[in-house]
MIGU-841719 format. One record per residue (C-alpha): x, y, z; chain. Coordinates in Angstrom, 1 decimal, always signed. Example, Ala and Ser with C-alpha at 12.3 -4.5 7.8 and 13.67 -1.06 7.14 Angstrom:
REM residues 2
<X->+12.3 Y->-4.5 Z->+7.8 c->A>
<X->+13.7 Y->-1.1 Z->+7.1 c->A>
//
This chain:
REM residues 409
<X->+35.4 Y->-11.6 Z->-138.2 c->A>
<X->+32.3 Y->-9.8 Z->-137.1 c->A>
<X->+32.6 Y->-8.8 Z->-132.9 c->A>
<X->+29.6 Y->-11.5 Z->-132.5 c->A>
<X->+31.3 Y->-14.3 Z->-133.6 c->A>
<X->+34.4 Y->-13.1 Z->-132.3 c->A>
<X->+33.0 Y->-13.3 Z->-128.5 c->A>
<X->+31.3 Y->-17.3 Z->-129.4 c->A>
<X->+34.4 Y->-18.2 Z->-130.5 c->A>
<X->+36.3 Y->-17.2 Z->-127.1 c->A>
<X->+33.4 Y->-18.6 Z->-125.1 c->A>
<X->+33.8 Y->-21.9 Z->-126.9 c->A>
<X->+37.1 Y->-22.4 Z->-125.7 c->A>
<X->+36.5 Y->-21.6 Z->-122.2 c->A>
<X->+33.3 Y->-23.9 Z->-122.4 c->A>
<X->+35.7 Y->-26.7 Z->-123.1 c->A>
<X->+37.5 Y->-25.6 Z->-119.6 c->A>
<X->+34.4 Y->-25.5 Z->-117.6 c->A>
<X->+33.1 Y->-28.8 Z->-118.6 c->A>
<X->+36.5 Y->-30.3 Z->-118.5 c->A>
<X->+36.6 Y->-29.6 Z->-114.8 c->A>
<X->+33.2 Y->-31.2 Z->-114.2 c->A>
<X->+34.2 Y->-34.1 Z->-116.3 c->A>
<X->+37.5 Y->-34.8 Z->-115.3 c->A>
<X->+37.0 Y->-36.5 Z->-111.5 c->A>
<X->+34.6 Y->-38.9 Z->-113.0 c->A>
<X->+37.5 Y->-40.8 Z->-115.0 c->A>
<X->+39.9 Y->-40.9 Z->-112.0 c->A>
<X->+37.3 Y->-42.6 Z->-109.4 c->A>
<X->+39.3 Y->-45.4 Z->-109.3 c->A>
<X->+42.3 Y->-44.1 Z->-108.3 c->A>
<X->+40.2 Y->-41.7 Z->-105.8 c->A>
<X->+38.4 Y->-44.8 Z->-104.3 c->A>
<X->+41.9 Y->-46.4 Z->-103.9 c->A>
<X->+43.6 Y->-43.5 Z->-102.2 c->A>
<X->+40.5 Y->-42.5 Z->-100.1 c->A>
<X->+39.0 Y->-45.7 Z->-99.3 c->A>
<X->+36.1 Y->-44.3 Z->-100.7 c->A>
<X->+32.2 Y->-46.0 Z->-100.9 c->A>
<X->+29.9 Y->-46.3 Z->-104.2 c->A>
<X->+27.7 Y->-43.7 Z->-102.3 c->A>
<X->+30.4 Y->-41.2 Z->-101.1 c->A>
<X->+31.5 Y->-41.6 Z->-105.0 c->A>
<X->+28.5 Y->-40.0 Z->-106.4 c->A>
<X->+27.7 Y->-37.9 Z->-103.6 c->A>
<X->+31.6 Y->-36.2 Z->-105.0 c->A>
<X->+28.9 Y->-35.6 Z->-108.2 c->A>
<X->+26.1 Y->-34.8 Z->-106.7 c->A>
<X->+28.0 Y->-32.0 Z->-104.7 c->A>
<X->+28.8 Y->-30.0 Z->-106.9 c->A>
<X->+25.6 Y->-30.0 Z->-108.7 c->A>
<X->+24.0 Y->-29.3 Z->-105.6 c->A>
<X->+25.6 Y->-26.1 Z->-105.1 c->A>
<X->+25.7 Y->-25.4 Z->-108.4 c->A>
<X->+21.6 Y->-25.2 Z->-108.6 c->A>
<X->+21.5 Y->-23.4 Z->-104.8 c->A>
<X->+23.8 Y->-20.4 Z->-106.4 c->A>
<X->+22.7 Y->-20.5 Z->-110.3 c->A>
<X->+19.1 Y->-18.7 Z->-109.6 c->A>
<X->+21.4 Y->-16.0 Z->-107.8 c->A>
<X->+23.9 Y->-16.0 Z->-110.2 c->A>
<X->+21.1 Y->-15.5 Z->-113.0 c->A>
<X->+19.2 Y->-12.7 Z->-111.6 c->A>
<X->+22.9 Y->-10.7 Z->-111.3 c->A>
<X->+23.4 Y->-11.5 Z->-114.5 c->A>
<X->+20.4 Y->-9.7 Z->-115.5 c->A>
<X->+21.1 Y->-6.7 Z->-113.4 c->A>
<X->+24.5 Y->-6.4 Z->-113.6 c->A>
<X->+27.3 Y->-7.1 Z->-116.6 c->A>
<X->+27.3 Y->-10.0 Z->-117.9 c->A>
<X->+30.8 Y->-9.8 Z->-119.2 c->A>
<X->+32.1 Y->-8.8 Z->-115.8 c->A>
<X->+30.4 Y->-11.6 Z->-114.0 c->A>
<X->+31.2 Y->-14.3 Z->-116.4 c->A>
<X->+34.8 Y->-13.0 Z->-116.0 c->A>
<X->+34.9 Y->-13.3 Z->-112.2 c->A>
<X->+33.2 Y->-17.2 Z->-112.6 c->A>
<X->+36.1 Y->-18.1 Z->-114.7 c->A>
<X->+38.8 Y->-16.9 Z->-112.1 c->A>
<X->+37.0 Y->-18.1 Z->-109.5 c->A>
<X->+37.1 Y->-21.6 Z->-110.3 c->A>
<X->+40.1 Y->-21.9 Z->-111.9 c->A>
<X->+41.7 Y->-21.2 Z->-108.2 c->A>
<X->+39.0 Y->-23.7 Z->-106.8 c->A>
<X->+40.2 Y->-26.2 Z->-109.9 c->A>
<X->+43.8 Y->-25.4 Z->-108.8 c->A>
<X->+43.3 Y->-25.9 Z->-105.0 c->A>
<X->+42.0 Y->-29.6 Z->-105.2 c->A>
<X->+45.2 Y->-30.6 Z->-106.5 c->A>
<X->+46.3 Y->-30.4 Z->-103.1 c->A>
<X->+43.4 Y->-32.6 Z->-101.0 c->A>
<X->+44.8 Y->-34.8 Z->-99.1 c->A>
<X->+41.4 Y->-36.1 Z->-97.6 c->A>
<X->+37.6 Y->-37.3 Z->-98.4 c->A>
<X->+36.2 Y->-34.3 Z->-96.6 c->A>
<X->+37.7 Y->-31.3 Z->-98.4 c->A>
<X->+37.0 Y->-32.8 Z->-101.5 c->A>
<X->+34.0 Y->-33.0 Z->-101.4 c->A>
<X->+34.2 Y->-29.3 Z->-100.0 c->A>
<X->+35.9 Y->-28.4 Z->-103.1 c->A>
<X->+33.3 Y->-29.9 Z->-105.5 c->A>
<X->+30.9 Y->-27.5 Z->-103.5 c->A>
<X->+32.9 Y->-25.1 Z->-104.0 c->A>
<X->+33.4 Y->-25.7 Z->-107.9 c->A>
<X->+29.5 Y->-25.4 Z->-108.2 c->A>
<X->+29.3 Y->-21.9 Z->-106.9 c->A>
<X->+32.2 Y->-21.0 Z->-109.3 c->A>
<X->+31.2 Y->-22.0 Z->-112.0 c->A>
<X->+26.9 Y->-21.4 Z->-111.4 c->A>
<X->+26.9 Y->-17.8 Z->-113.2 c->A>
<X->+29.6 Y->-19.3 Z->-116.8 c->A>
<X->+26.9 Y->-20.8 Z->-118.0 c->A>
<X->+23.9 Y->-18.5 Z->-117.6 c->A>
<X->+25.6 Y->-15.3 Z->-118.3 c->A>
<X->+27.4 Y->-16.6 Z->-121.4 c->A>
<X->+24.4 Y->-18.1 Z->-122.9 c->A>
<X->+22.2 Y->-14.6 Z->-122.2 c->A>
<X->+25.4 Y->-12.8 Z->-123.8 c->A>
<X->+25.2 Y->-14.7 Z->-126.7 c->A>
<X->+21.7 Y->-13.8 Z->-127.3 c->A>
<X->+22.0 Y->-10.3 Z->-126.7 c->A>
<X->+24.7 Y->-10.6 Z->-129.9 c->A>
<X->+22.4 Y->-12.9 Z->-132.1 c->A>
<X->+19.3 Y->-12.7 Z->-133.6 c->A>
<X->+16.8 Y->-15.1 Z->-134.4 c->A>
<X->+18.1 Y->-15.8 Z->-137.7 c->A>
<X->+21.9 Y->-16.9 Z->-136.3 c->A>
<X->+20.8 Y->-17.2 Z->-132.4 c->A>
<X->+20.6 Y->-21.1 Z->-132.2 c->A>
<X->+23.6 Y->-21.4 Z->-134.4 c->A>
<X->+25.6 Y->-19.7 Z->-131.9 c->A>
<X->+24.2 Y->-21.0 Z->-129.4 c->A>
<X->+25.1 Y->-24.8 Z->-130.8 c->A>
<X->+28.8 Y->-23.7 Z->-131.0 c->A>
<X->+29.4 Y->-23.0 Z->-128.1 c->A>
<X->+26.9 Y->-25.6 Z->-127.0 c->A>
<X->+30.0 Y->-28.1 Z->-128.8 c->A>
<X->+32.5 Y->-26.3 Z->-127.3 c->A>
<X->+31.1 Y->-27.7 Z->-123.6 c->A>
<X->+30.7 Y->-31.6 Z->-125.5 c->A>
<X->+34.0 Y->-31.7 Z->-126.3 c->A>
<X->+35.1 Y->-30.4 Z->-122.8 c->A>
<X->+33.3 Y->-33.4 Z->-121.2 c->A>
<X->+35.2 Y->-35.3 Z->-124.0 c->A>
<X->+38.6 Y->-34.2 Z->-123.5 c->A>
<X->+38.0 Y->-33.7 Z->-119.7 c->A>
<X->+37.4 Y->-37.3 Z->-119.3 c->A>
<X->+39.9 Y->-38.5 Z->-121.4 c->A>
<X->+43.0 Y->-37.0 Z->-120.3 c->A>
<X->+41.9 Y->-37.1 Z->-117.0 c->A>
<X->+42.1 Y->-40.7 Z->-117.3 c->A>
<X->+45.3 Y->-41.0 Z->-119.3 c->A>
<X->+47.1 Y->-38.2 Z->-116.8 c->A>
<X->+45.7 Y->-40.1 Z->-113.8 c->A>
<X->+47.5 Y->-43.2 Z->-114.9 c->A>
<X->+50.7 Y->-41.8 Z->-115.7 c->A>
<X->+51.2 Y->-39.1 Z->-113.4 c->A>
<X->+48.4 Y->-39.5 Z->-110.5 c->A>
<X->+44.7 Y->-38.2 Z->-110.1 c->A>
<X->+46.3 Y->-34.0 Z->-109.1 c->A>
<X->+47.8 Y->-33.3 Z->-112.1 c->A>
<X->+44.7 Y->-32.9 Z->-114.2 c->A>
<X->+43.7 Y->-30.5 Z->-111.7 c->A>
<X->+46.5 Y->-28.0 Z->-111.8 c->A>
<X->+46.3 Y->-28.8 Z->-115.5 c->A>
<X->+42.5 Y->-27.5 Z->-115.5 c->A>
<X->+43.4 Y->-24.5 Z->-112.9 c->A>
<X->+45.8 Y->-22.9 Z->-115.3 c->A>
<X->+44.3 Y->-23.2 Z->-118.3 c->A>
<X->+41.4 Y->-21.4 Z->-117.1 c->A>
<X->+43.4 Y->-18.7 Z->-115.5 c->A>
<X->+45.4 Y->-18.1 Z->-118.9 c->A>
<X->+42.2 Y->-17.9 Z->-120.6 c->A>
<X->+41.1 Y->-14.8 Z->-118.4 c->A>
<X->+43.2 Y->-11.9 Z->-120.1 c->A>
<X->+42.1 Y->-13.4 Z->-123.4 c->A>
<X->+38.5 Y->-13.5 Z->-122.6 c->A>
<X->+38.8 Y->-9.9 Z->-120.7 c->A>
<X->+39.8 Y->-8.7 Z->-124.3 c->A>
<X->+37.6 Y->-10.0 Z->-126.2 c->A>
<X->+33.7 Y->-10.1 Z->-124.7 c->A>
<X->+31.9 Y->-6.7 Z->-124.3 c->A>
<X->+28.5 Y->-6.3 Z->-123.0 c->A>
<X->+25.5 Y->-5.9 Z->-126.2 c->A>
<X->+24.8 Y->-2.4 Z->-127.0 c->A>
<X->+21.6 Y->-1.0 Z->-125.3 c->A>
<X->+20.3 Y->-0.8 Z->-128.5 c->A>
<X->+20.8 Y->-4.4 Z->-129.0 c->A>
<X->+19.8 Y->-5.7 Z->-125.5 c->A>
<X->+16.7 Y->-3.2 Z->-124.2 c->A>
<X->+17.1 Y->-3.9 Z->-120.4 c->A>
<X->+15.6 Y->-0.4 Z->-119.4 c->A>
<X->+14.6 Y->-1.6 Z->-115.9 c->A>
<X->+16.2 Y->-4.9 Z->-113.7 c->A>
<X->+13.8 Y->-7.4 Z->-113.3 c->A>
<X->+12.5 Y->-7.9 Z->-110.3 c->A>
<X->+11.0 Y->-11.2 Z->-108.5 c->A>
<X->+7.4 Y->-10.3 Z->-109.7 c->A>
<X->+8.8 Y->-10.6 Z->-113.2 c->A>
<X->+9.8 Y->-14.0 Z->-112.4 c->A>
<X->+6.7 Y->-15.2 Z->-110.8 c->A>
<X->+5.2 Y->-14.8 Z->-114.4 c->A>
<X->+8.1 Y->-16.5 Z->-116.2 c->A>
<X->+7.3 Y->-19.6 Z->-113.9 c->A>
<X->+3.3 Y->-19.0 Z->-114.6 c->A>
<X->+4.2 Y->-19.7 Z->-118.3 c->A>
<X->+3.3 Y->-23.2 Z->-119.5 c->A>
<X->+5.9 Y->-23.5 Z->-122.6 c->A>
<X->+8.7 Y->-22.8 Z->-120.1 c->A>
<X->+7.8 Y->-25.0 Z->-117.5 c->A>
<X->+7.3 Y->-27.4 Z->-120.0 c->A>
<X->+10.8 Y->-27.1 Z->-121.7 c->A>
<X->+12.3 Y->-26.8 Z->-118.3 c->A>
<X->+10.7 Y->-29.7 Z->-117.1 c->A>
<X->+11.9 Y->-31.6 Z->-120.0 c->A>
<X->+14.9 Y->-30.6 Z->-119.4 c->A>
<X->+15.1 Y->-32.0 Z->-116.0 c->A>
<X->+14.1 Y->-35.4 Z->-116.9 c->A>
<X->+17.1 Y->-35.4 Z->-119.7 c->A>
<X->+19.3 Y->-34.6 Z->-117.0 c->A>
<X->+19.3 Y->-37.4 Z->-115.1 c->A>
<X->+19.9 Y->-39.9 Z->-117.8 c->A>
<X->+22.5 Y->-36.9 Z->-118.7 c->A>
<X->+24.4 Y->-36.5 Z->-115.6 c->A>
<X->+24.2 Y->-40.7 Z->-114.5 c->A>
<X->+26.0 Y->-41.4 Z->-117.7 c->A>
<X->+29.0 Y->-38.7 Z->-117.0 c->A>
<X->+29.5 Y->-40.3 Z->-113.7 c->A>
<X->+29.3 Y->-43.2 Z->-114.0 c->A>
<X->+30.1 Y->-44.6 Z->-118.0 c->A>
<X->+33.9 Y->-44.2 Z->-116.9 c->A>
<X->+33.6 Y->-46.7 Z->-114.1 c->A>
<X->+31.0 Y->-49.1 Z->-115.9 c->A>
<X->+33.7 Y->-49.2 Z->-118.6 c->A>
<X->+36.6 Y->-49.7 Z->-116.2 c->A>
<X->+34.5 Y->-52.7 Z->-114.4 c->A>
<X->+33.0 Y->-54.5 Z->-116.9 c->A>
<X->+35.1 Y->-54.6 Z->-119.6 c->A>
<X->+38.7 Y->-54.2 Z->-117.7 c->A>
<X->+39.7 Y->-51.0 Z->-119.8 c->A>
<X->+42.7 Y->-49.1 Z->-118.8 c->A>
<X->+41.7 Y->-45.5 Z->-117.0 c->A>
<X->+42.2 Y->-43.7 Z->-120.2 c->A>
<X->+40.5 Y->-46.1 Z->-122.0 c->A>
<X->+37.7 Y->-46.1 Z->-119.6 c->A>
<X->+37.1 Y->-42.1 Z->-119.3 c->A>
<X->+37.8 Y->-42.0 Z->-123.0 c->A>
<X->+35.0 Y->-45.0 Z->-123.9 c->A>
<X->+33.1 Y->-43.3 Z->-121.4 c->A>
<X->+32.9 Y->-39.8 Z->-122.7 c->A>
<X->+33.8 Y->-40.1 Z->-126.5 c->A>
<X->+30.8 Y->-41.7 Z->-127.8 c->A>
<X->+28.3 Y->-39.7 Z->-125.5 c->A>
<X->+30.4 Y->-36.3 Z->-126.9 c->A>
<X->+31.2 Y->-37.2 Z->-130.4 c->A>
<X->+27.5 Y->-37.2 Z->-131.2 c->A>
<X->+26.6 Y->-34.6 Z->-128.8 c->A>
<X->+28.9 Y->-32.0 Z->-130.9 c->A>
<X->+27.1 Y->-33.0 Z->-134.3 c->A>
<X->+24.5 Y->-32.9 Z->-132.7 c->A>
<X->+24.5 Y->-29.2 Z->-131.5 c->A>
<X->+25.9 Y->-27.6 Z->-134.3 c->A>
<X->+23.2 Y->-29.6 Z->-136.9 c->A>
<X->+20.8 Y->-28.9 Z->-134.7 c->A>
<X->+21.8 Y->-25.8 Z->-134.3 c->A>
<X->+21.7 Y->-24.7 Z->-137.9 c->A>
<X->+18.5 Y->-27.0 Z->-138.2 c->A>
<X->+16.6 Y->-25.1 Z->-135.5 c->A>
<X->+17.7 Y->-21.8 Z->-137.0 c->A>
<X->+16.6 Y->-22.8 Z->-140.2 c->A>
<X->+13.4 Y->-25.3 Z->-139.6 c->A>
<X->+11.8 Y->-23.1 Z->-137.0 c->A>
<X->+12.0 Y->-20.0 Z->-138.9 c->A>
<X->+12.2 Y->-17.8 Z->-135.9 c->A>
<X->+9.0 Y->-19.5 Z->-134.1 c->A>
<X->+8.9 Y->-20.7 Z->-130.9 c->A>
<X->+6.6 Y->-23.4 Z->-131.0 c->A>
<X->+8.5 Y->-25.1 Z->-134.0 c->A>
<X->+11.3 Y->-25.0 Z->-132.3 c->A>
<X->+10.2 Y->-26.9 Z->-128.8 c->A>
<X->+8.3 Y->-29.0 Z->-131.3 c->A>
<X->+11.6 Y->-30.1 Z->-133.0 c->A>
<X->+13.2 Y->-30.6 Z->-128.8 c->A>
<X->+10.3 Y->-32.8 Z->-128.5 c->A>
<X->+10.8 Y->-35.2 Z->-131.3 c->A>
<X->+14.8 Y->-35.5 Z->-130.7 c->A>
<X->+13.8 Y->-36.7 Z->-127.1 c->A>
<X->+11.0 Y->-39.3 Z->-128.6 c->A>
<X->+13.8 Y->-40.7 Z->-131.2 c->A>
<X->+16.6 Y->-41.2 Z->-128.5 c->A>
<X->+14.6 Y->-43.0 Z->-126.0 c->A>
<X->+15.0 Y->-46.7 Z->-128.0 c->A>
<X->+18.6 Y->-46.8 Z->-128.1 c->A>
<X->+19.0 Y->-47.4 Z->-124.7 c->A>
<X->+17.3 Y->-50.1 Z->-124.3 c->A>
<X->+20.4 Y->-52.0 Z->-125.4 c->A>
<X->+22.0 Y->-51.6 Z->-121.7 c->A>
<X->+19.8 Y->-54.3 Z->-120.5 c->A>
<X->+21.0 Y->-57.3 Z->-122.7 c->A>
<X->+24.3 Y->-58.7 Z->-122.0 c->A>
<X->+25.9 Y->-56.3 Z->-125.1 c->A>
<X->+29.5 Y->-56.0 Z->-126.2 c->A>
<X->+31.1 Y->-53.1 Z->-126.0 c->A>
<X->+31.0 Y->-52.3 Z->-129.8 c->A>
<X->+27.1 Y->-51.8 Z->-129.6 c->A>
<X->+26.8 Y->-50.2 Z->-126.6 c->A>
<X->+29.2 Y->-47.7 Z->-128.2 c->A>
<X->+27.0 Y->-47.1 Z->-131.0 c->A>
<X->+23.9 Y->-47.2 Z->-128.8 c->A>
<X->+25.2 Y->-44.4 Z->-127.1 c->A>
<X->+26.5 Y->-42.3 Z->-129.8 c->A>
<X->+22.7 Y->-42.6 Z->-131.8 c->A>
<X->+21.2 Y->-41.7 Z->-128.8 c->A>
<X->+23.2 Y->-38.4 Z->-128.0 c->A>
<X->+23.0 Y->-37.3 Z->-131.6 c->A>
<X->+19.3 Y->-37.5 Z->-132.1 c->A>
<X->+19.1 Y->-36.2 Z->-128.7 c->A>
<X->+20.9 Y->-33.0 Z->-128.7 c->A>
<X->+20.4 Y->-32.7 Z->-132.2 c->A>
<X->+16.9 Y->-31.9 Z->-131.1 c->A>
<X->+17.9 Y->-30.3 Z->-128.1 c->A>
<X->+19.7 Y->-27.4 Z->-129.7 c->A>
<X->+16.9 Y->-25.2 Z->-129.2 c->A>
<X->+16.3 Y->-25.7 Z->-125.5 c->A>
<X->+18.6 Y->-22.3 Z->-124.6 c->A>
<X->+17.4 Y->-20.3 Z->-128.1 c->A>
<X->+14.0 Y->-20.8 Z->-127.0 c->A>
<X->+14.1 Y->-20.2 Z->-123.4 c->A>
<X->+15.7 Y->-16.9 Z->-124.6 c->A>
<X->+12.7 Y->-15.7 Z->-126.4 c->A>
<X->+10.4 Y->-16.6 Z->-124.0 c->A>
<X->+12.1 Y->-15.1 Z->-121.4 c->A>
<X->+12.9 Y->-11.6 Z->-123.4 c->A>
<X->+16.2 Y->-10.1 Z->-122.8 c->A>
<X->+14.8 Y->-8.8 Z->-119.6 c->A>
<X->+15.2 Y->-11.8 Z->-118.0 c->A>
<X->+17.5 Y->-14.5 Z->-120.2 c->A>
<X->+20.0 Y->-14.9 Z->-117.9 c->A>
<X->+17.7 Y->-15.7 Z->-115.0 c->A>
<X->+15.6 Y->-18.3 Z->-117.3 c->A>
<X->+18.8 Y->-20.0 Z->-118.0 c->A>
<X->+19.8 Y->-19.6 Z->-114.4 c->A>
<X->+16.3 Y->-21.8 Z->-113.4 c->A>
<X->+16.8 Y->-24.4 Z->-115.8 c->A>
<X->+20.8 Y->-24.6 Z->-114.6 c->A>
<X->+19.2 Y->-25.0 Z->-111.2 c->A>
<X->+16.6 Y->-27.6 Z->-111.7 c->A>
<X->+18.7 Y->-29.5 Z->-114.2 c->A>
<X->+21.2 Y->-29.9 Z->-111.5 c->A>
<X->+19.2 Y->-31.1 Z->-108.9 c->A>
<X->+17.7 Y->-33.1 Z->-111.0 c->A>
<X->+21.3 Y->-34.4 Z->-111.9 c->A>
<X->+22.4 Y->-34.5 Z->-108.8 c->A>
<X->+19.6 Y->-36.8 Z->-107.6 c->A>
<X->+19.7 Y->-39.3 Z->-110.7 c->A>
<X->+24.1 Y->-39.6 Z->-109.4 c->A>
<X->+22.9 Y->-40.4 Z->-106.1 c->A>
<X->+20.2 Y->-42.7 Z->-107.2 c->A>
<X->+22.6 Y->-44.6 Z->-109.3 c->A>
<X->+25.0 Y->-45.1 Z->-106.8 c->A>
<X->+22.6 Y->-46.7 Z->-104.4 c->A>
<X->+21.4 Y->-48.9 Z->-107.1 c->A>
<X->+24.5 Y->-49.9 Z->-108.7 c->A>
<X->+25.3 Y->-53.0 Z->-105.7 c->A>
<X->+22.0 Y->-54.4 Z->-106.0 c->A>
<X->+20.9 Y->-53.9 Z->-109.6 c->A>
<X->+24.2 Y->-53.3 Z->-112.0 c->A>
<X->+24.5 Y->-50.1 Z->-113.9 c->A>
<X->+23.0 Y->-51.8 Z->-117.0 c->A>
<X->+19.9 Y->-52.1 Z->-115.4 c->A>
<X->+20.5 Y->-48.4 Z->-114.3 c->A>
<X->+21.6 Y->-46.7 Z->-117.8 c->A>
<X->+18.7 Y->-49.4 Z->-119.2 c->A>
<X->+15.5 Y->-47.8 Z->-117.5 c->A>
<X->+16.9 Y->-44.1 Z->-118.4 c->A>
<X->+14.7 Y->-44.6 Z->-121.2 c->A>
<X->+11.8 Y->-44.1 Z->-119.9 c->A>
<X->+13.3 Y->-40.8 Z->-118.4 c->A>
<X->+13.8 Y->-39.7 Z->-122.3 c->A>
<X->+10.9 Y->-40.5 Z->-123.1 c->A>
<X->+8.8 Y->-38.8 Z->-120.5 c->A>
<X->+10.8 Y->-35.9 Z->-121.4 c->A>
<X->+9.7 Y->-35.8 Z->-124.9 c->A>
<X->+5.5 Y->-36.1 Z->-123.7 c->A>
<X->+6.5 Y->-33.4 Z->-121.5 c->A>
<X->+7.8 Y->-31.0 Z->-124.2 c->A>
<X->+5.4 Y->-32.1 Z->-126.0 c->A>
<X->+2.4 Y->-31.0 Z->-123.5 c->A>
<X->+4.0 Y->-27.8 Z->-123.6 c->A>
<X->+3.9 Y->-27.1 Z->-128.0 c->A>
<X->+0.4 Y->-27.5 Z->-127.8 c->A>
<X->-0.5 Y->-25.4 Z->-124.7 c->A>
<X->+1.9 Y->-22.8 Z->-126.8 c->A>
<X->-0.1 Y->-24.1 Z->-130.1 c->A>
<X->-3.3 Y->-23.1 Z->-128.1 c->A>
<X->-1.9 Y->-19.7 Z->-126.0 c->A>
<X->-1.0 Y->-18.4 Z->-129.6 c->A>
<X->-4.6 Y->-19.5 Z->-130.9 c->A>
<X->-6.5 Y->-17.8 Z->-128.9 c->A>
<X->-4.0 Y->-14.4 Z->-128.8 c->A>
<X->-4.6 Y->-14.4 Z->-132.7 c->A>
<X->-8.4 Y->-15.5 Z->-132.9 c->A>
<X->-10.7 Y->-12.9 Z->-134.1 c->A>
<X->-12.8 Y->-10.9 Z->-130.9 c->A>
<X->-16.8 Y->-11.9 Z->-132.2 c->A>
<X->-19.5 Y->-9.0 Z->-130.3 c->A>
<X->-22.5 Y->-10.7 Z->-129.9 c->A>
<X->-25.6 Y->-8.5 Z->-129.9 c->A>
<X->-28.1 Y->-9.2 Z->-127.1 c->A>
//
């Protein structure tokens, strides 16, 4: 197996860690509102923590990764919150558990962007996205599994276990990984200089990525509000056991979202041809196509449909979505990957973290159907968005390739 593929394949195994550990408190609320008296609010605000301080450290995280090695600094986020994963386990009260979500988030804030950049430093256009979608499955089925056993270990065994479960596994993974990655060749990534904040000033003056990041934002509320909250809407509504509830919760949402990134993936690869535009054209229309499906939250809807409203939505979604990180890579340049992915971590975050917080307030006086109901018009706005920024791309690349006319006076 070729060194490139060798180094997705490890990272798709720790992805299923790190979004295991983000998954995996959703599915035991119950028991944590049991054992900590805890309030709808103080239940999301457990969610909205650790985004929080997730977005505060990624644009940090993402301008070292840029400077310094990736492989070193994606190493040291893996240790880090395995420990913090670990640690939790042993709360004993509201307070430091919600200081240990915080301090999850600046763990785990420099995995993501520094894996992603080192991916694209491996891949070219023609495999990029492909790549990219694997490992993009890899953190699917961690929200999967995360949710899943979390649930089924929390009923048999109590909420902790799941957390020392997490801690280890991550910690095990370390040696492996530390044998594995390597930093690209120079002649493979050409960072000659570190970028400096001036060079980011003009990442944010570009409309495409604004546009995609925007997007992204918008997705990310419906994205993080189901997470959080599908486990207990399952558990409340229809009386499901806690496995049954994280599993419901996660499986359909995750099922589709892995198709969905390695099709779309390979699609992207193979339907954009290497072109940027094509490829946020493609992130548009996934967006437009999922919107409808939810819609079904706001009848009174058995389970079964719900199930399969879900699982349509998050296919055609990320199928389309698949070239979000390929394409903020090449707009970016290798210069400044990791701290493009770092600014679309951040705002995605905050963006999560406030959709958590605003469904926790609304769940007492409106139900989380009408919640997960009137996310469609989040995924929808997200797709006009995108879709703004293809033809302000459409029109940039016009007018760089038109012909310079001299007029004579």
């Amino acid at each position: 197996m070729q060194q490139k593929w060798k180094i997705v394949a490890v990272l798709f195994v720790i992805s299923i860690v790190n979004y295991g550990n983000r998954a995996a408190i959703a599915s035991v609320f119950p028991l944590l509102r049991a054992d900590f008296a805890l309030s709808d609010v103080m239940l999301a605000g457990l969610g909205s923590a650790f985004l929080w301080s997730y977005a505060v450290g990624s644009p940090i995280a993402g301008y070292l990764a840029d400077r310094v090695s990736r492989t070193r600094l994606l190493l040291l986020s893996l240790i880090a919150w395995s420990v913090v994963m670990a640690l939790t386990g042993f709360v004993h009260n509201e307070i430091v558990l919600l200081a240990m979500r915080v301090l999850l988030g600046v763990a785990e804030c420099a995995y993501l962007p520094a894996s992603v950049a080192l991916i694209a430093d491996h891949h070219g256009p023609d495999t990029r996205a492909t790549a990219m979608g694997i490992q993009l499955a890899g953190l699917n089925i961690g929200l999967m599994a995360g949710s899943a056993i979390a649930g089924y270990l929390g009923e048999h065994f109590g909420w902790r276990v799941d957390f020392f479960i997490l801690g280890c596994a991550g910690l095990v993974l370390t040696p492996i990984a530390a044998m594995v990655l390597r930093d690209a060749p120079r002649s493979q990534s050409p960072r000659e200089l570190p970028p400096d904040w001036r060079d980011v000033g003009q990442l944010l003056r570009m409309p495409a990525y604004v546009a995609v990041v925007s997007g992204a934002m918008l997705i990310s509320i419906s994205t993080w509000v189901f997470l959080n909250w599908l486990p207990l809407f399952f558990y409340d509504r229809f009386h499901l056991s806690l496995a049954l509830a994280g599993l419901s919760g996660s499986s359909m949402l995750q099922l589709a979202a892995i198709a969905g990134a390695v099709l779309g993936g390979y699609l992207s690869d193979r339907l954009a041809g290497g072109s940027q535009r094509r490829r946020i054209l493609l992130l548009s229309i996934g967006y437009f196509c999922a919107a409808p499906f939810l819609l079904t939250f706001l009848w009174q809807t058995p389970l079964g449909v719900i199930n399969i409203s879900i699982f349509l939505s998050s296919l055609v979604r990320t199928t389309g979505s698949a070239g979000e990180s390929p394409v903020i890579c090449e707009l970016a340049g290798p210069r400044l990957r990791a701290t493009a992915l770092s600014i679309l971590n951040m705002m995605n975050c905050f963006a999560g973290g406030l959709g958590i917080m605003c469904a926790g307030l609304l769940r007492r006086s409106y139900g989380l159907e009408t919640v997960f109901g009137s996310l469609t018009v989040t995924v929808a706005g997200a797709g006009v968005v995108v879709l703004i920024g293809y033809y302000l791309l459409a029109r940039q690349e016009r007018m760089q390739h038109s012909p310079t006319v001299d007029h004579l006076a």
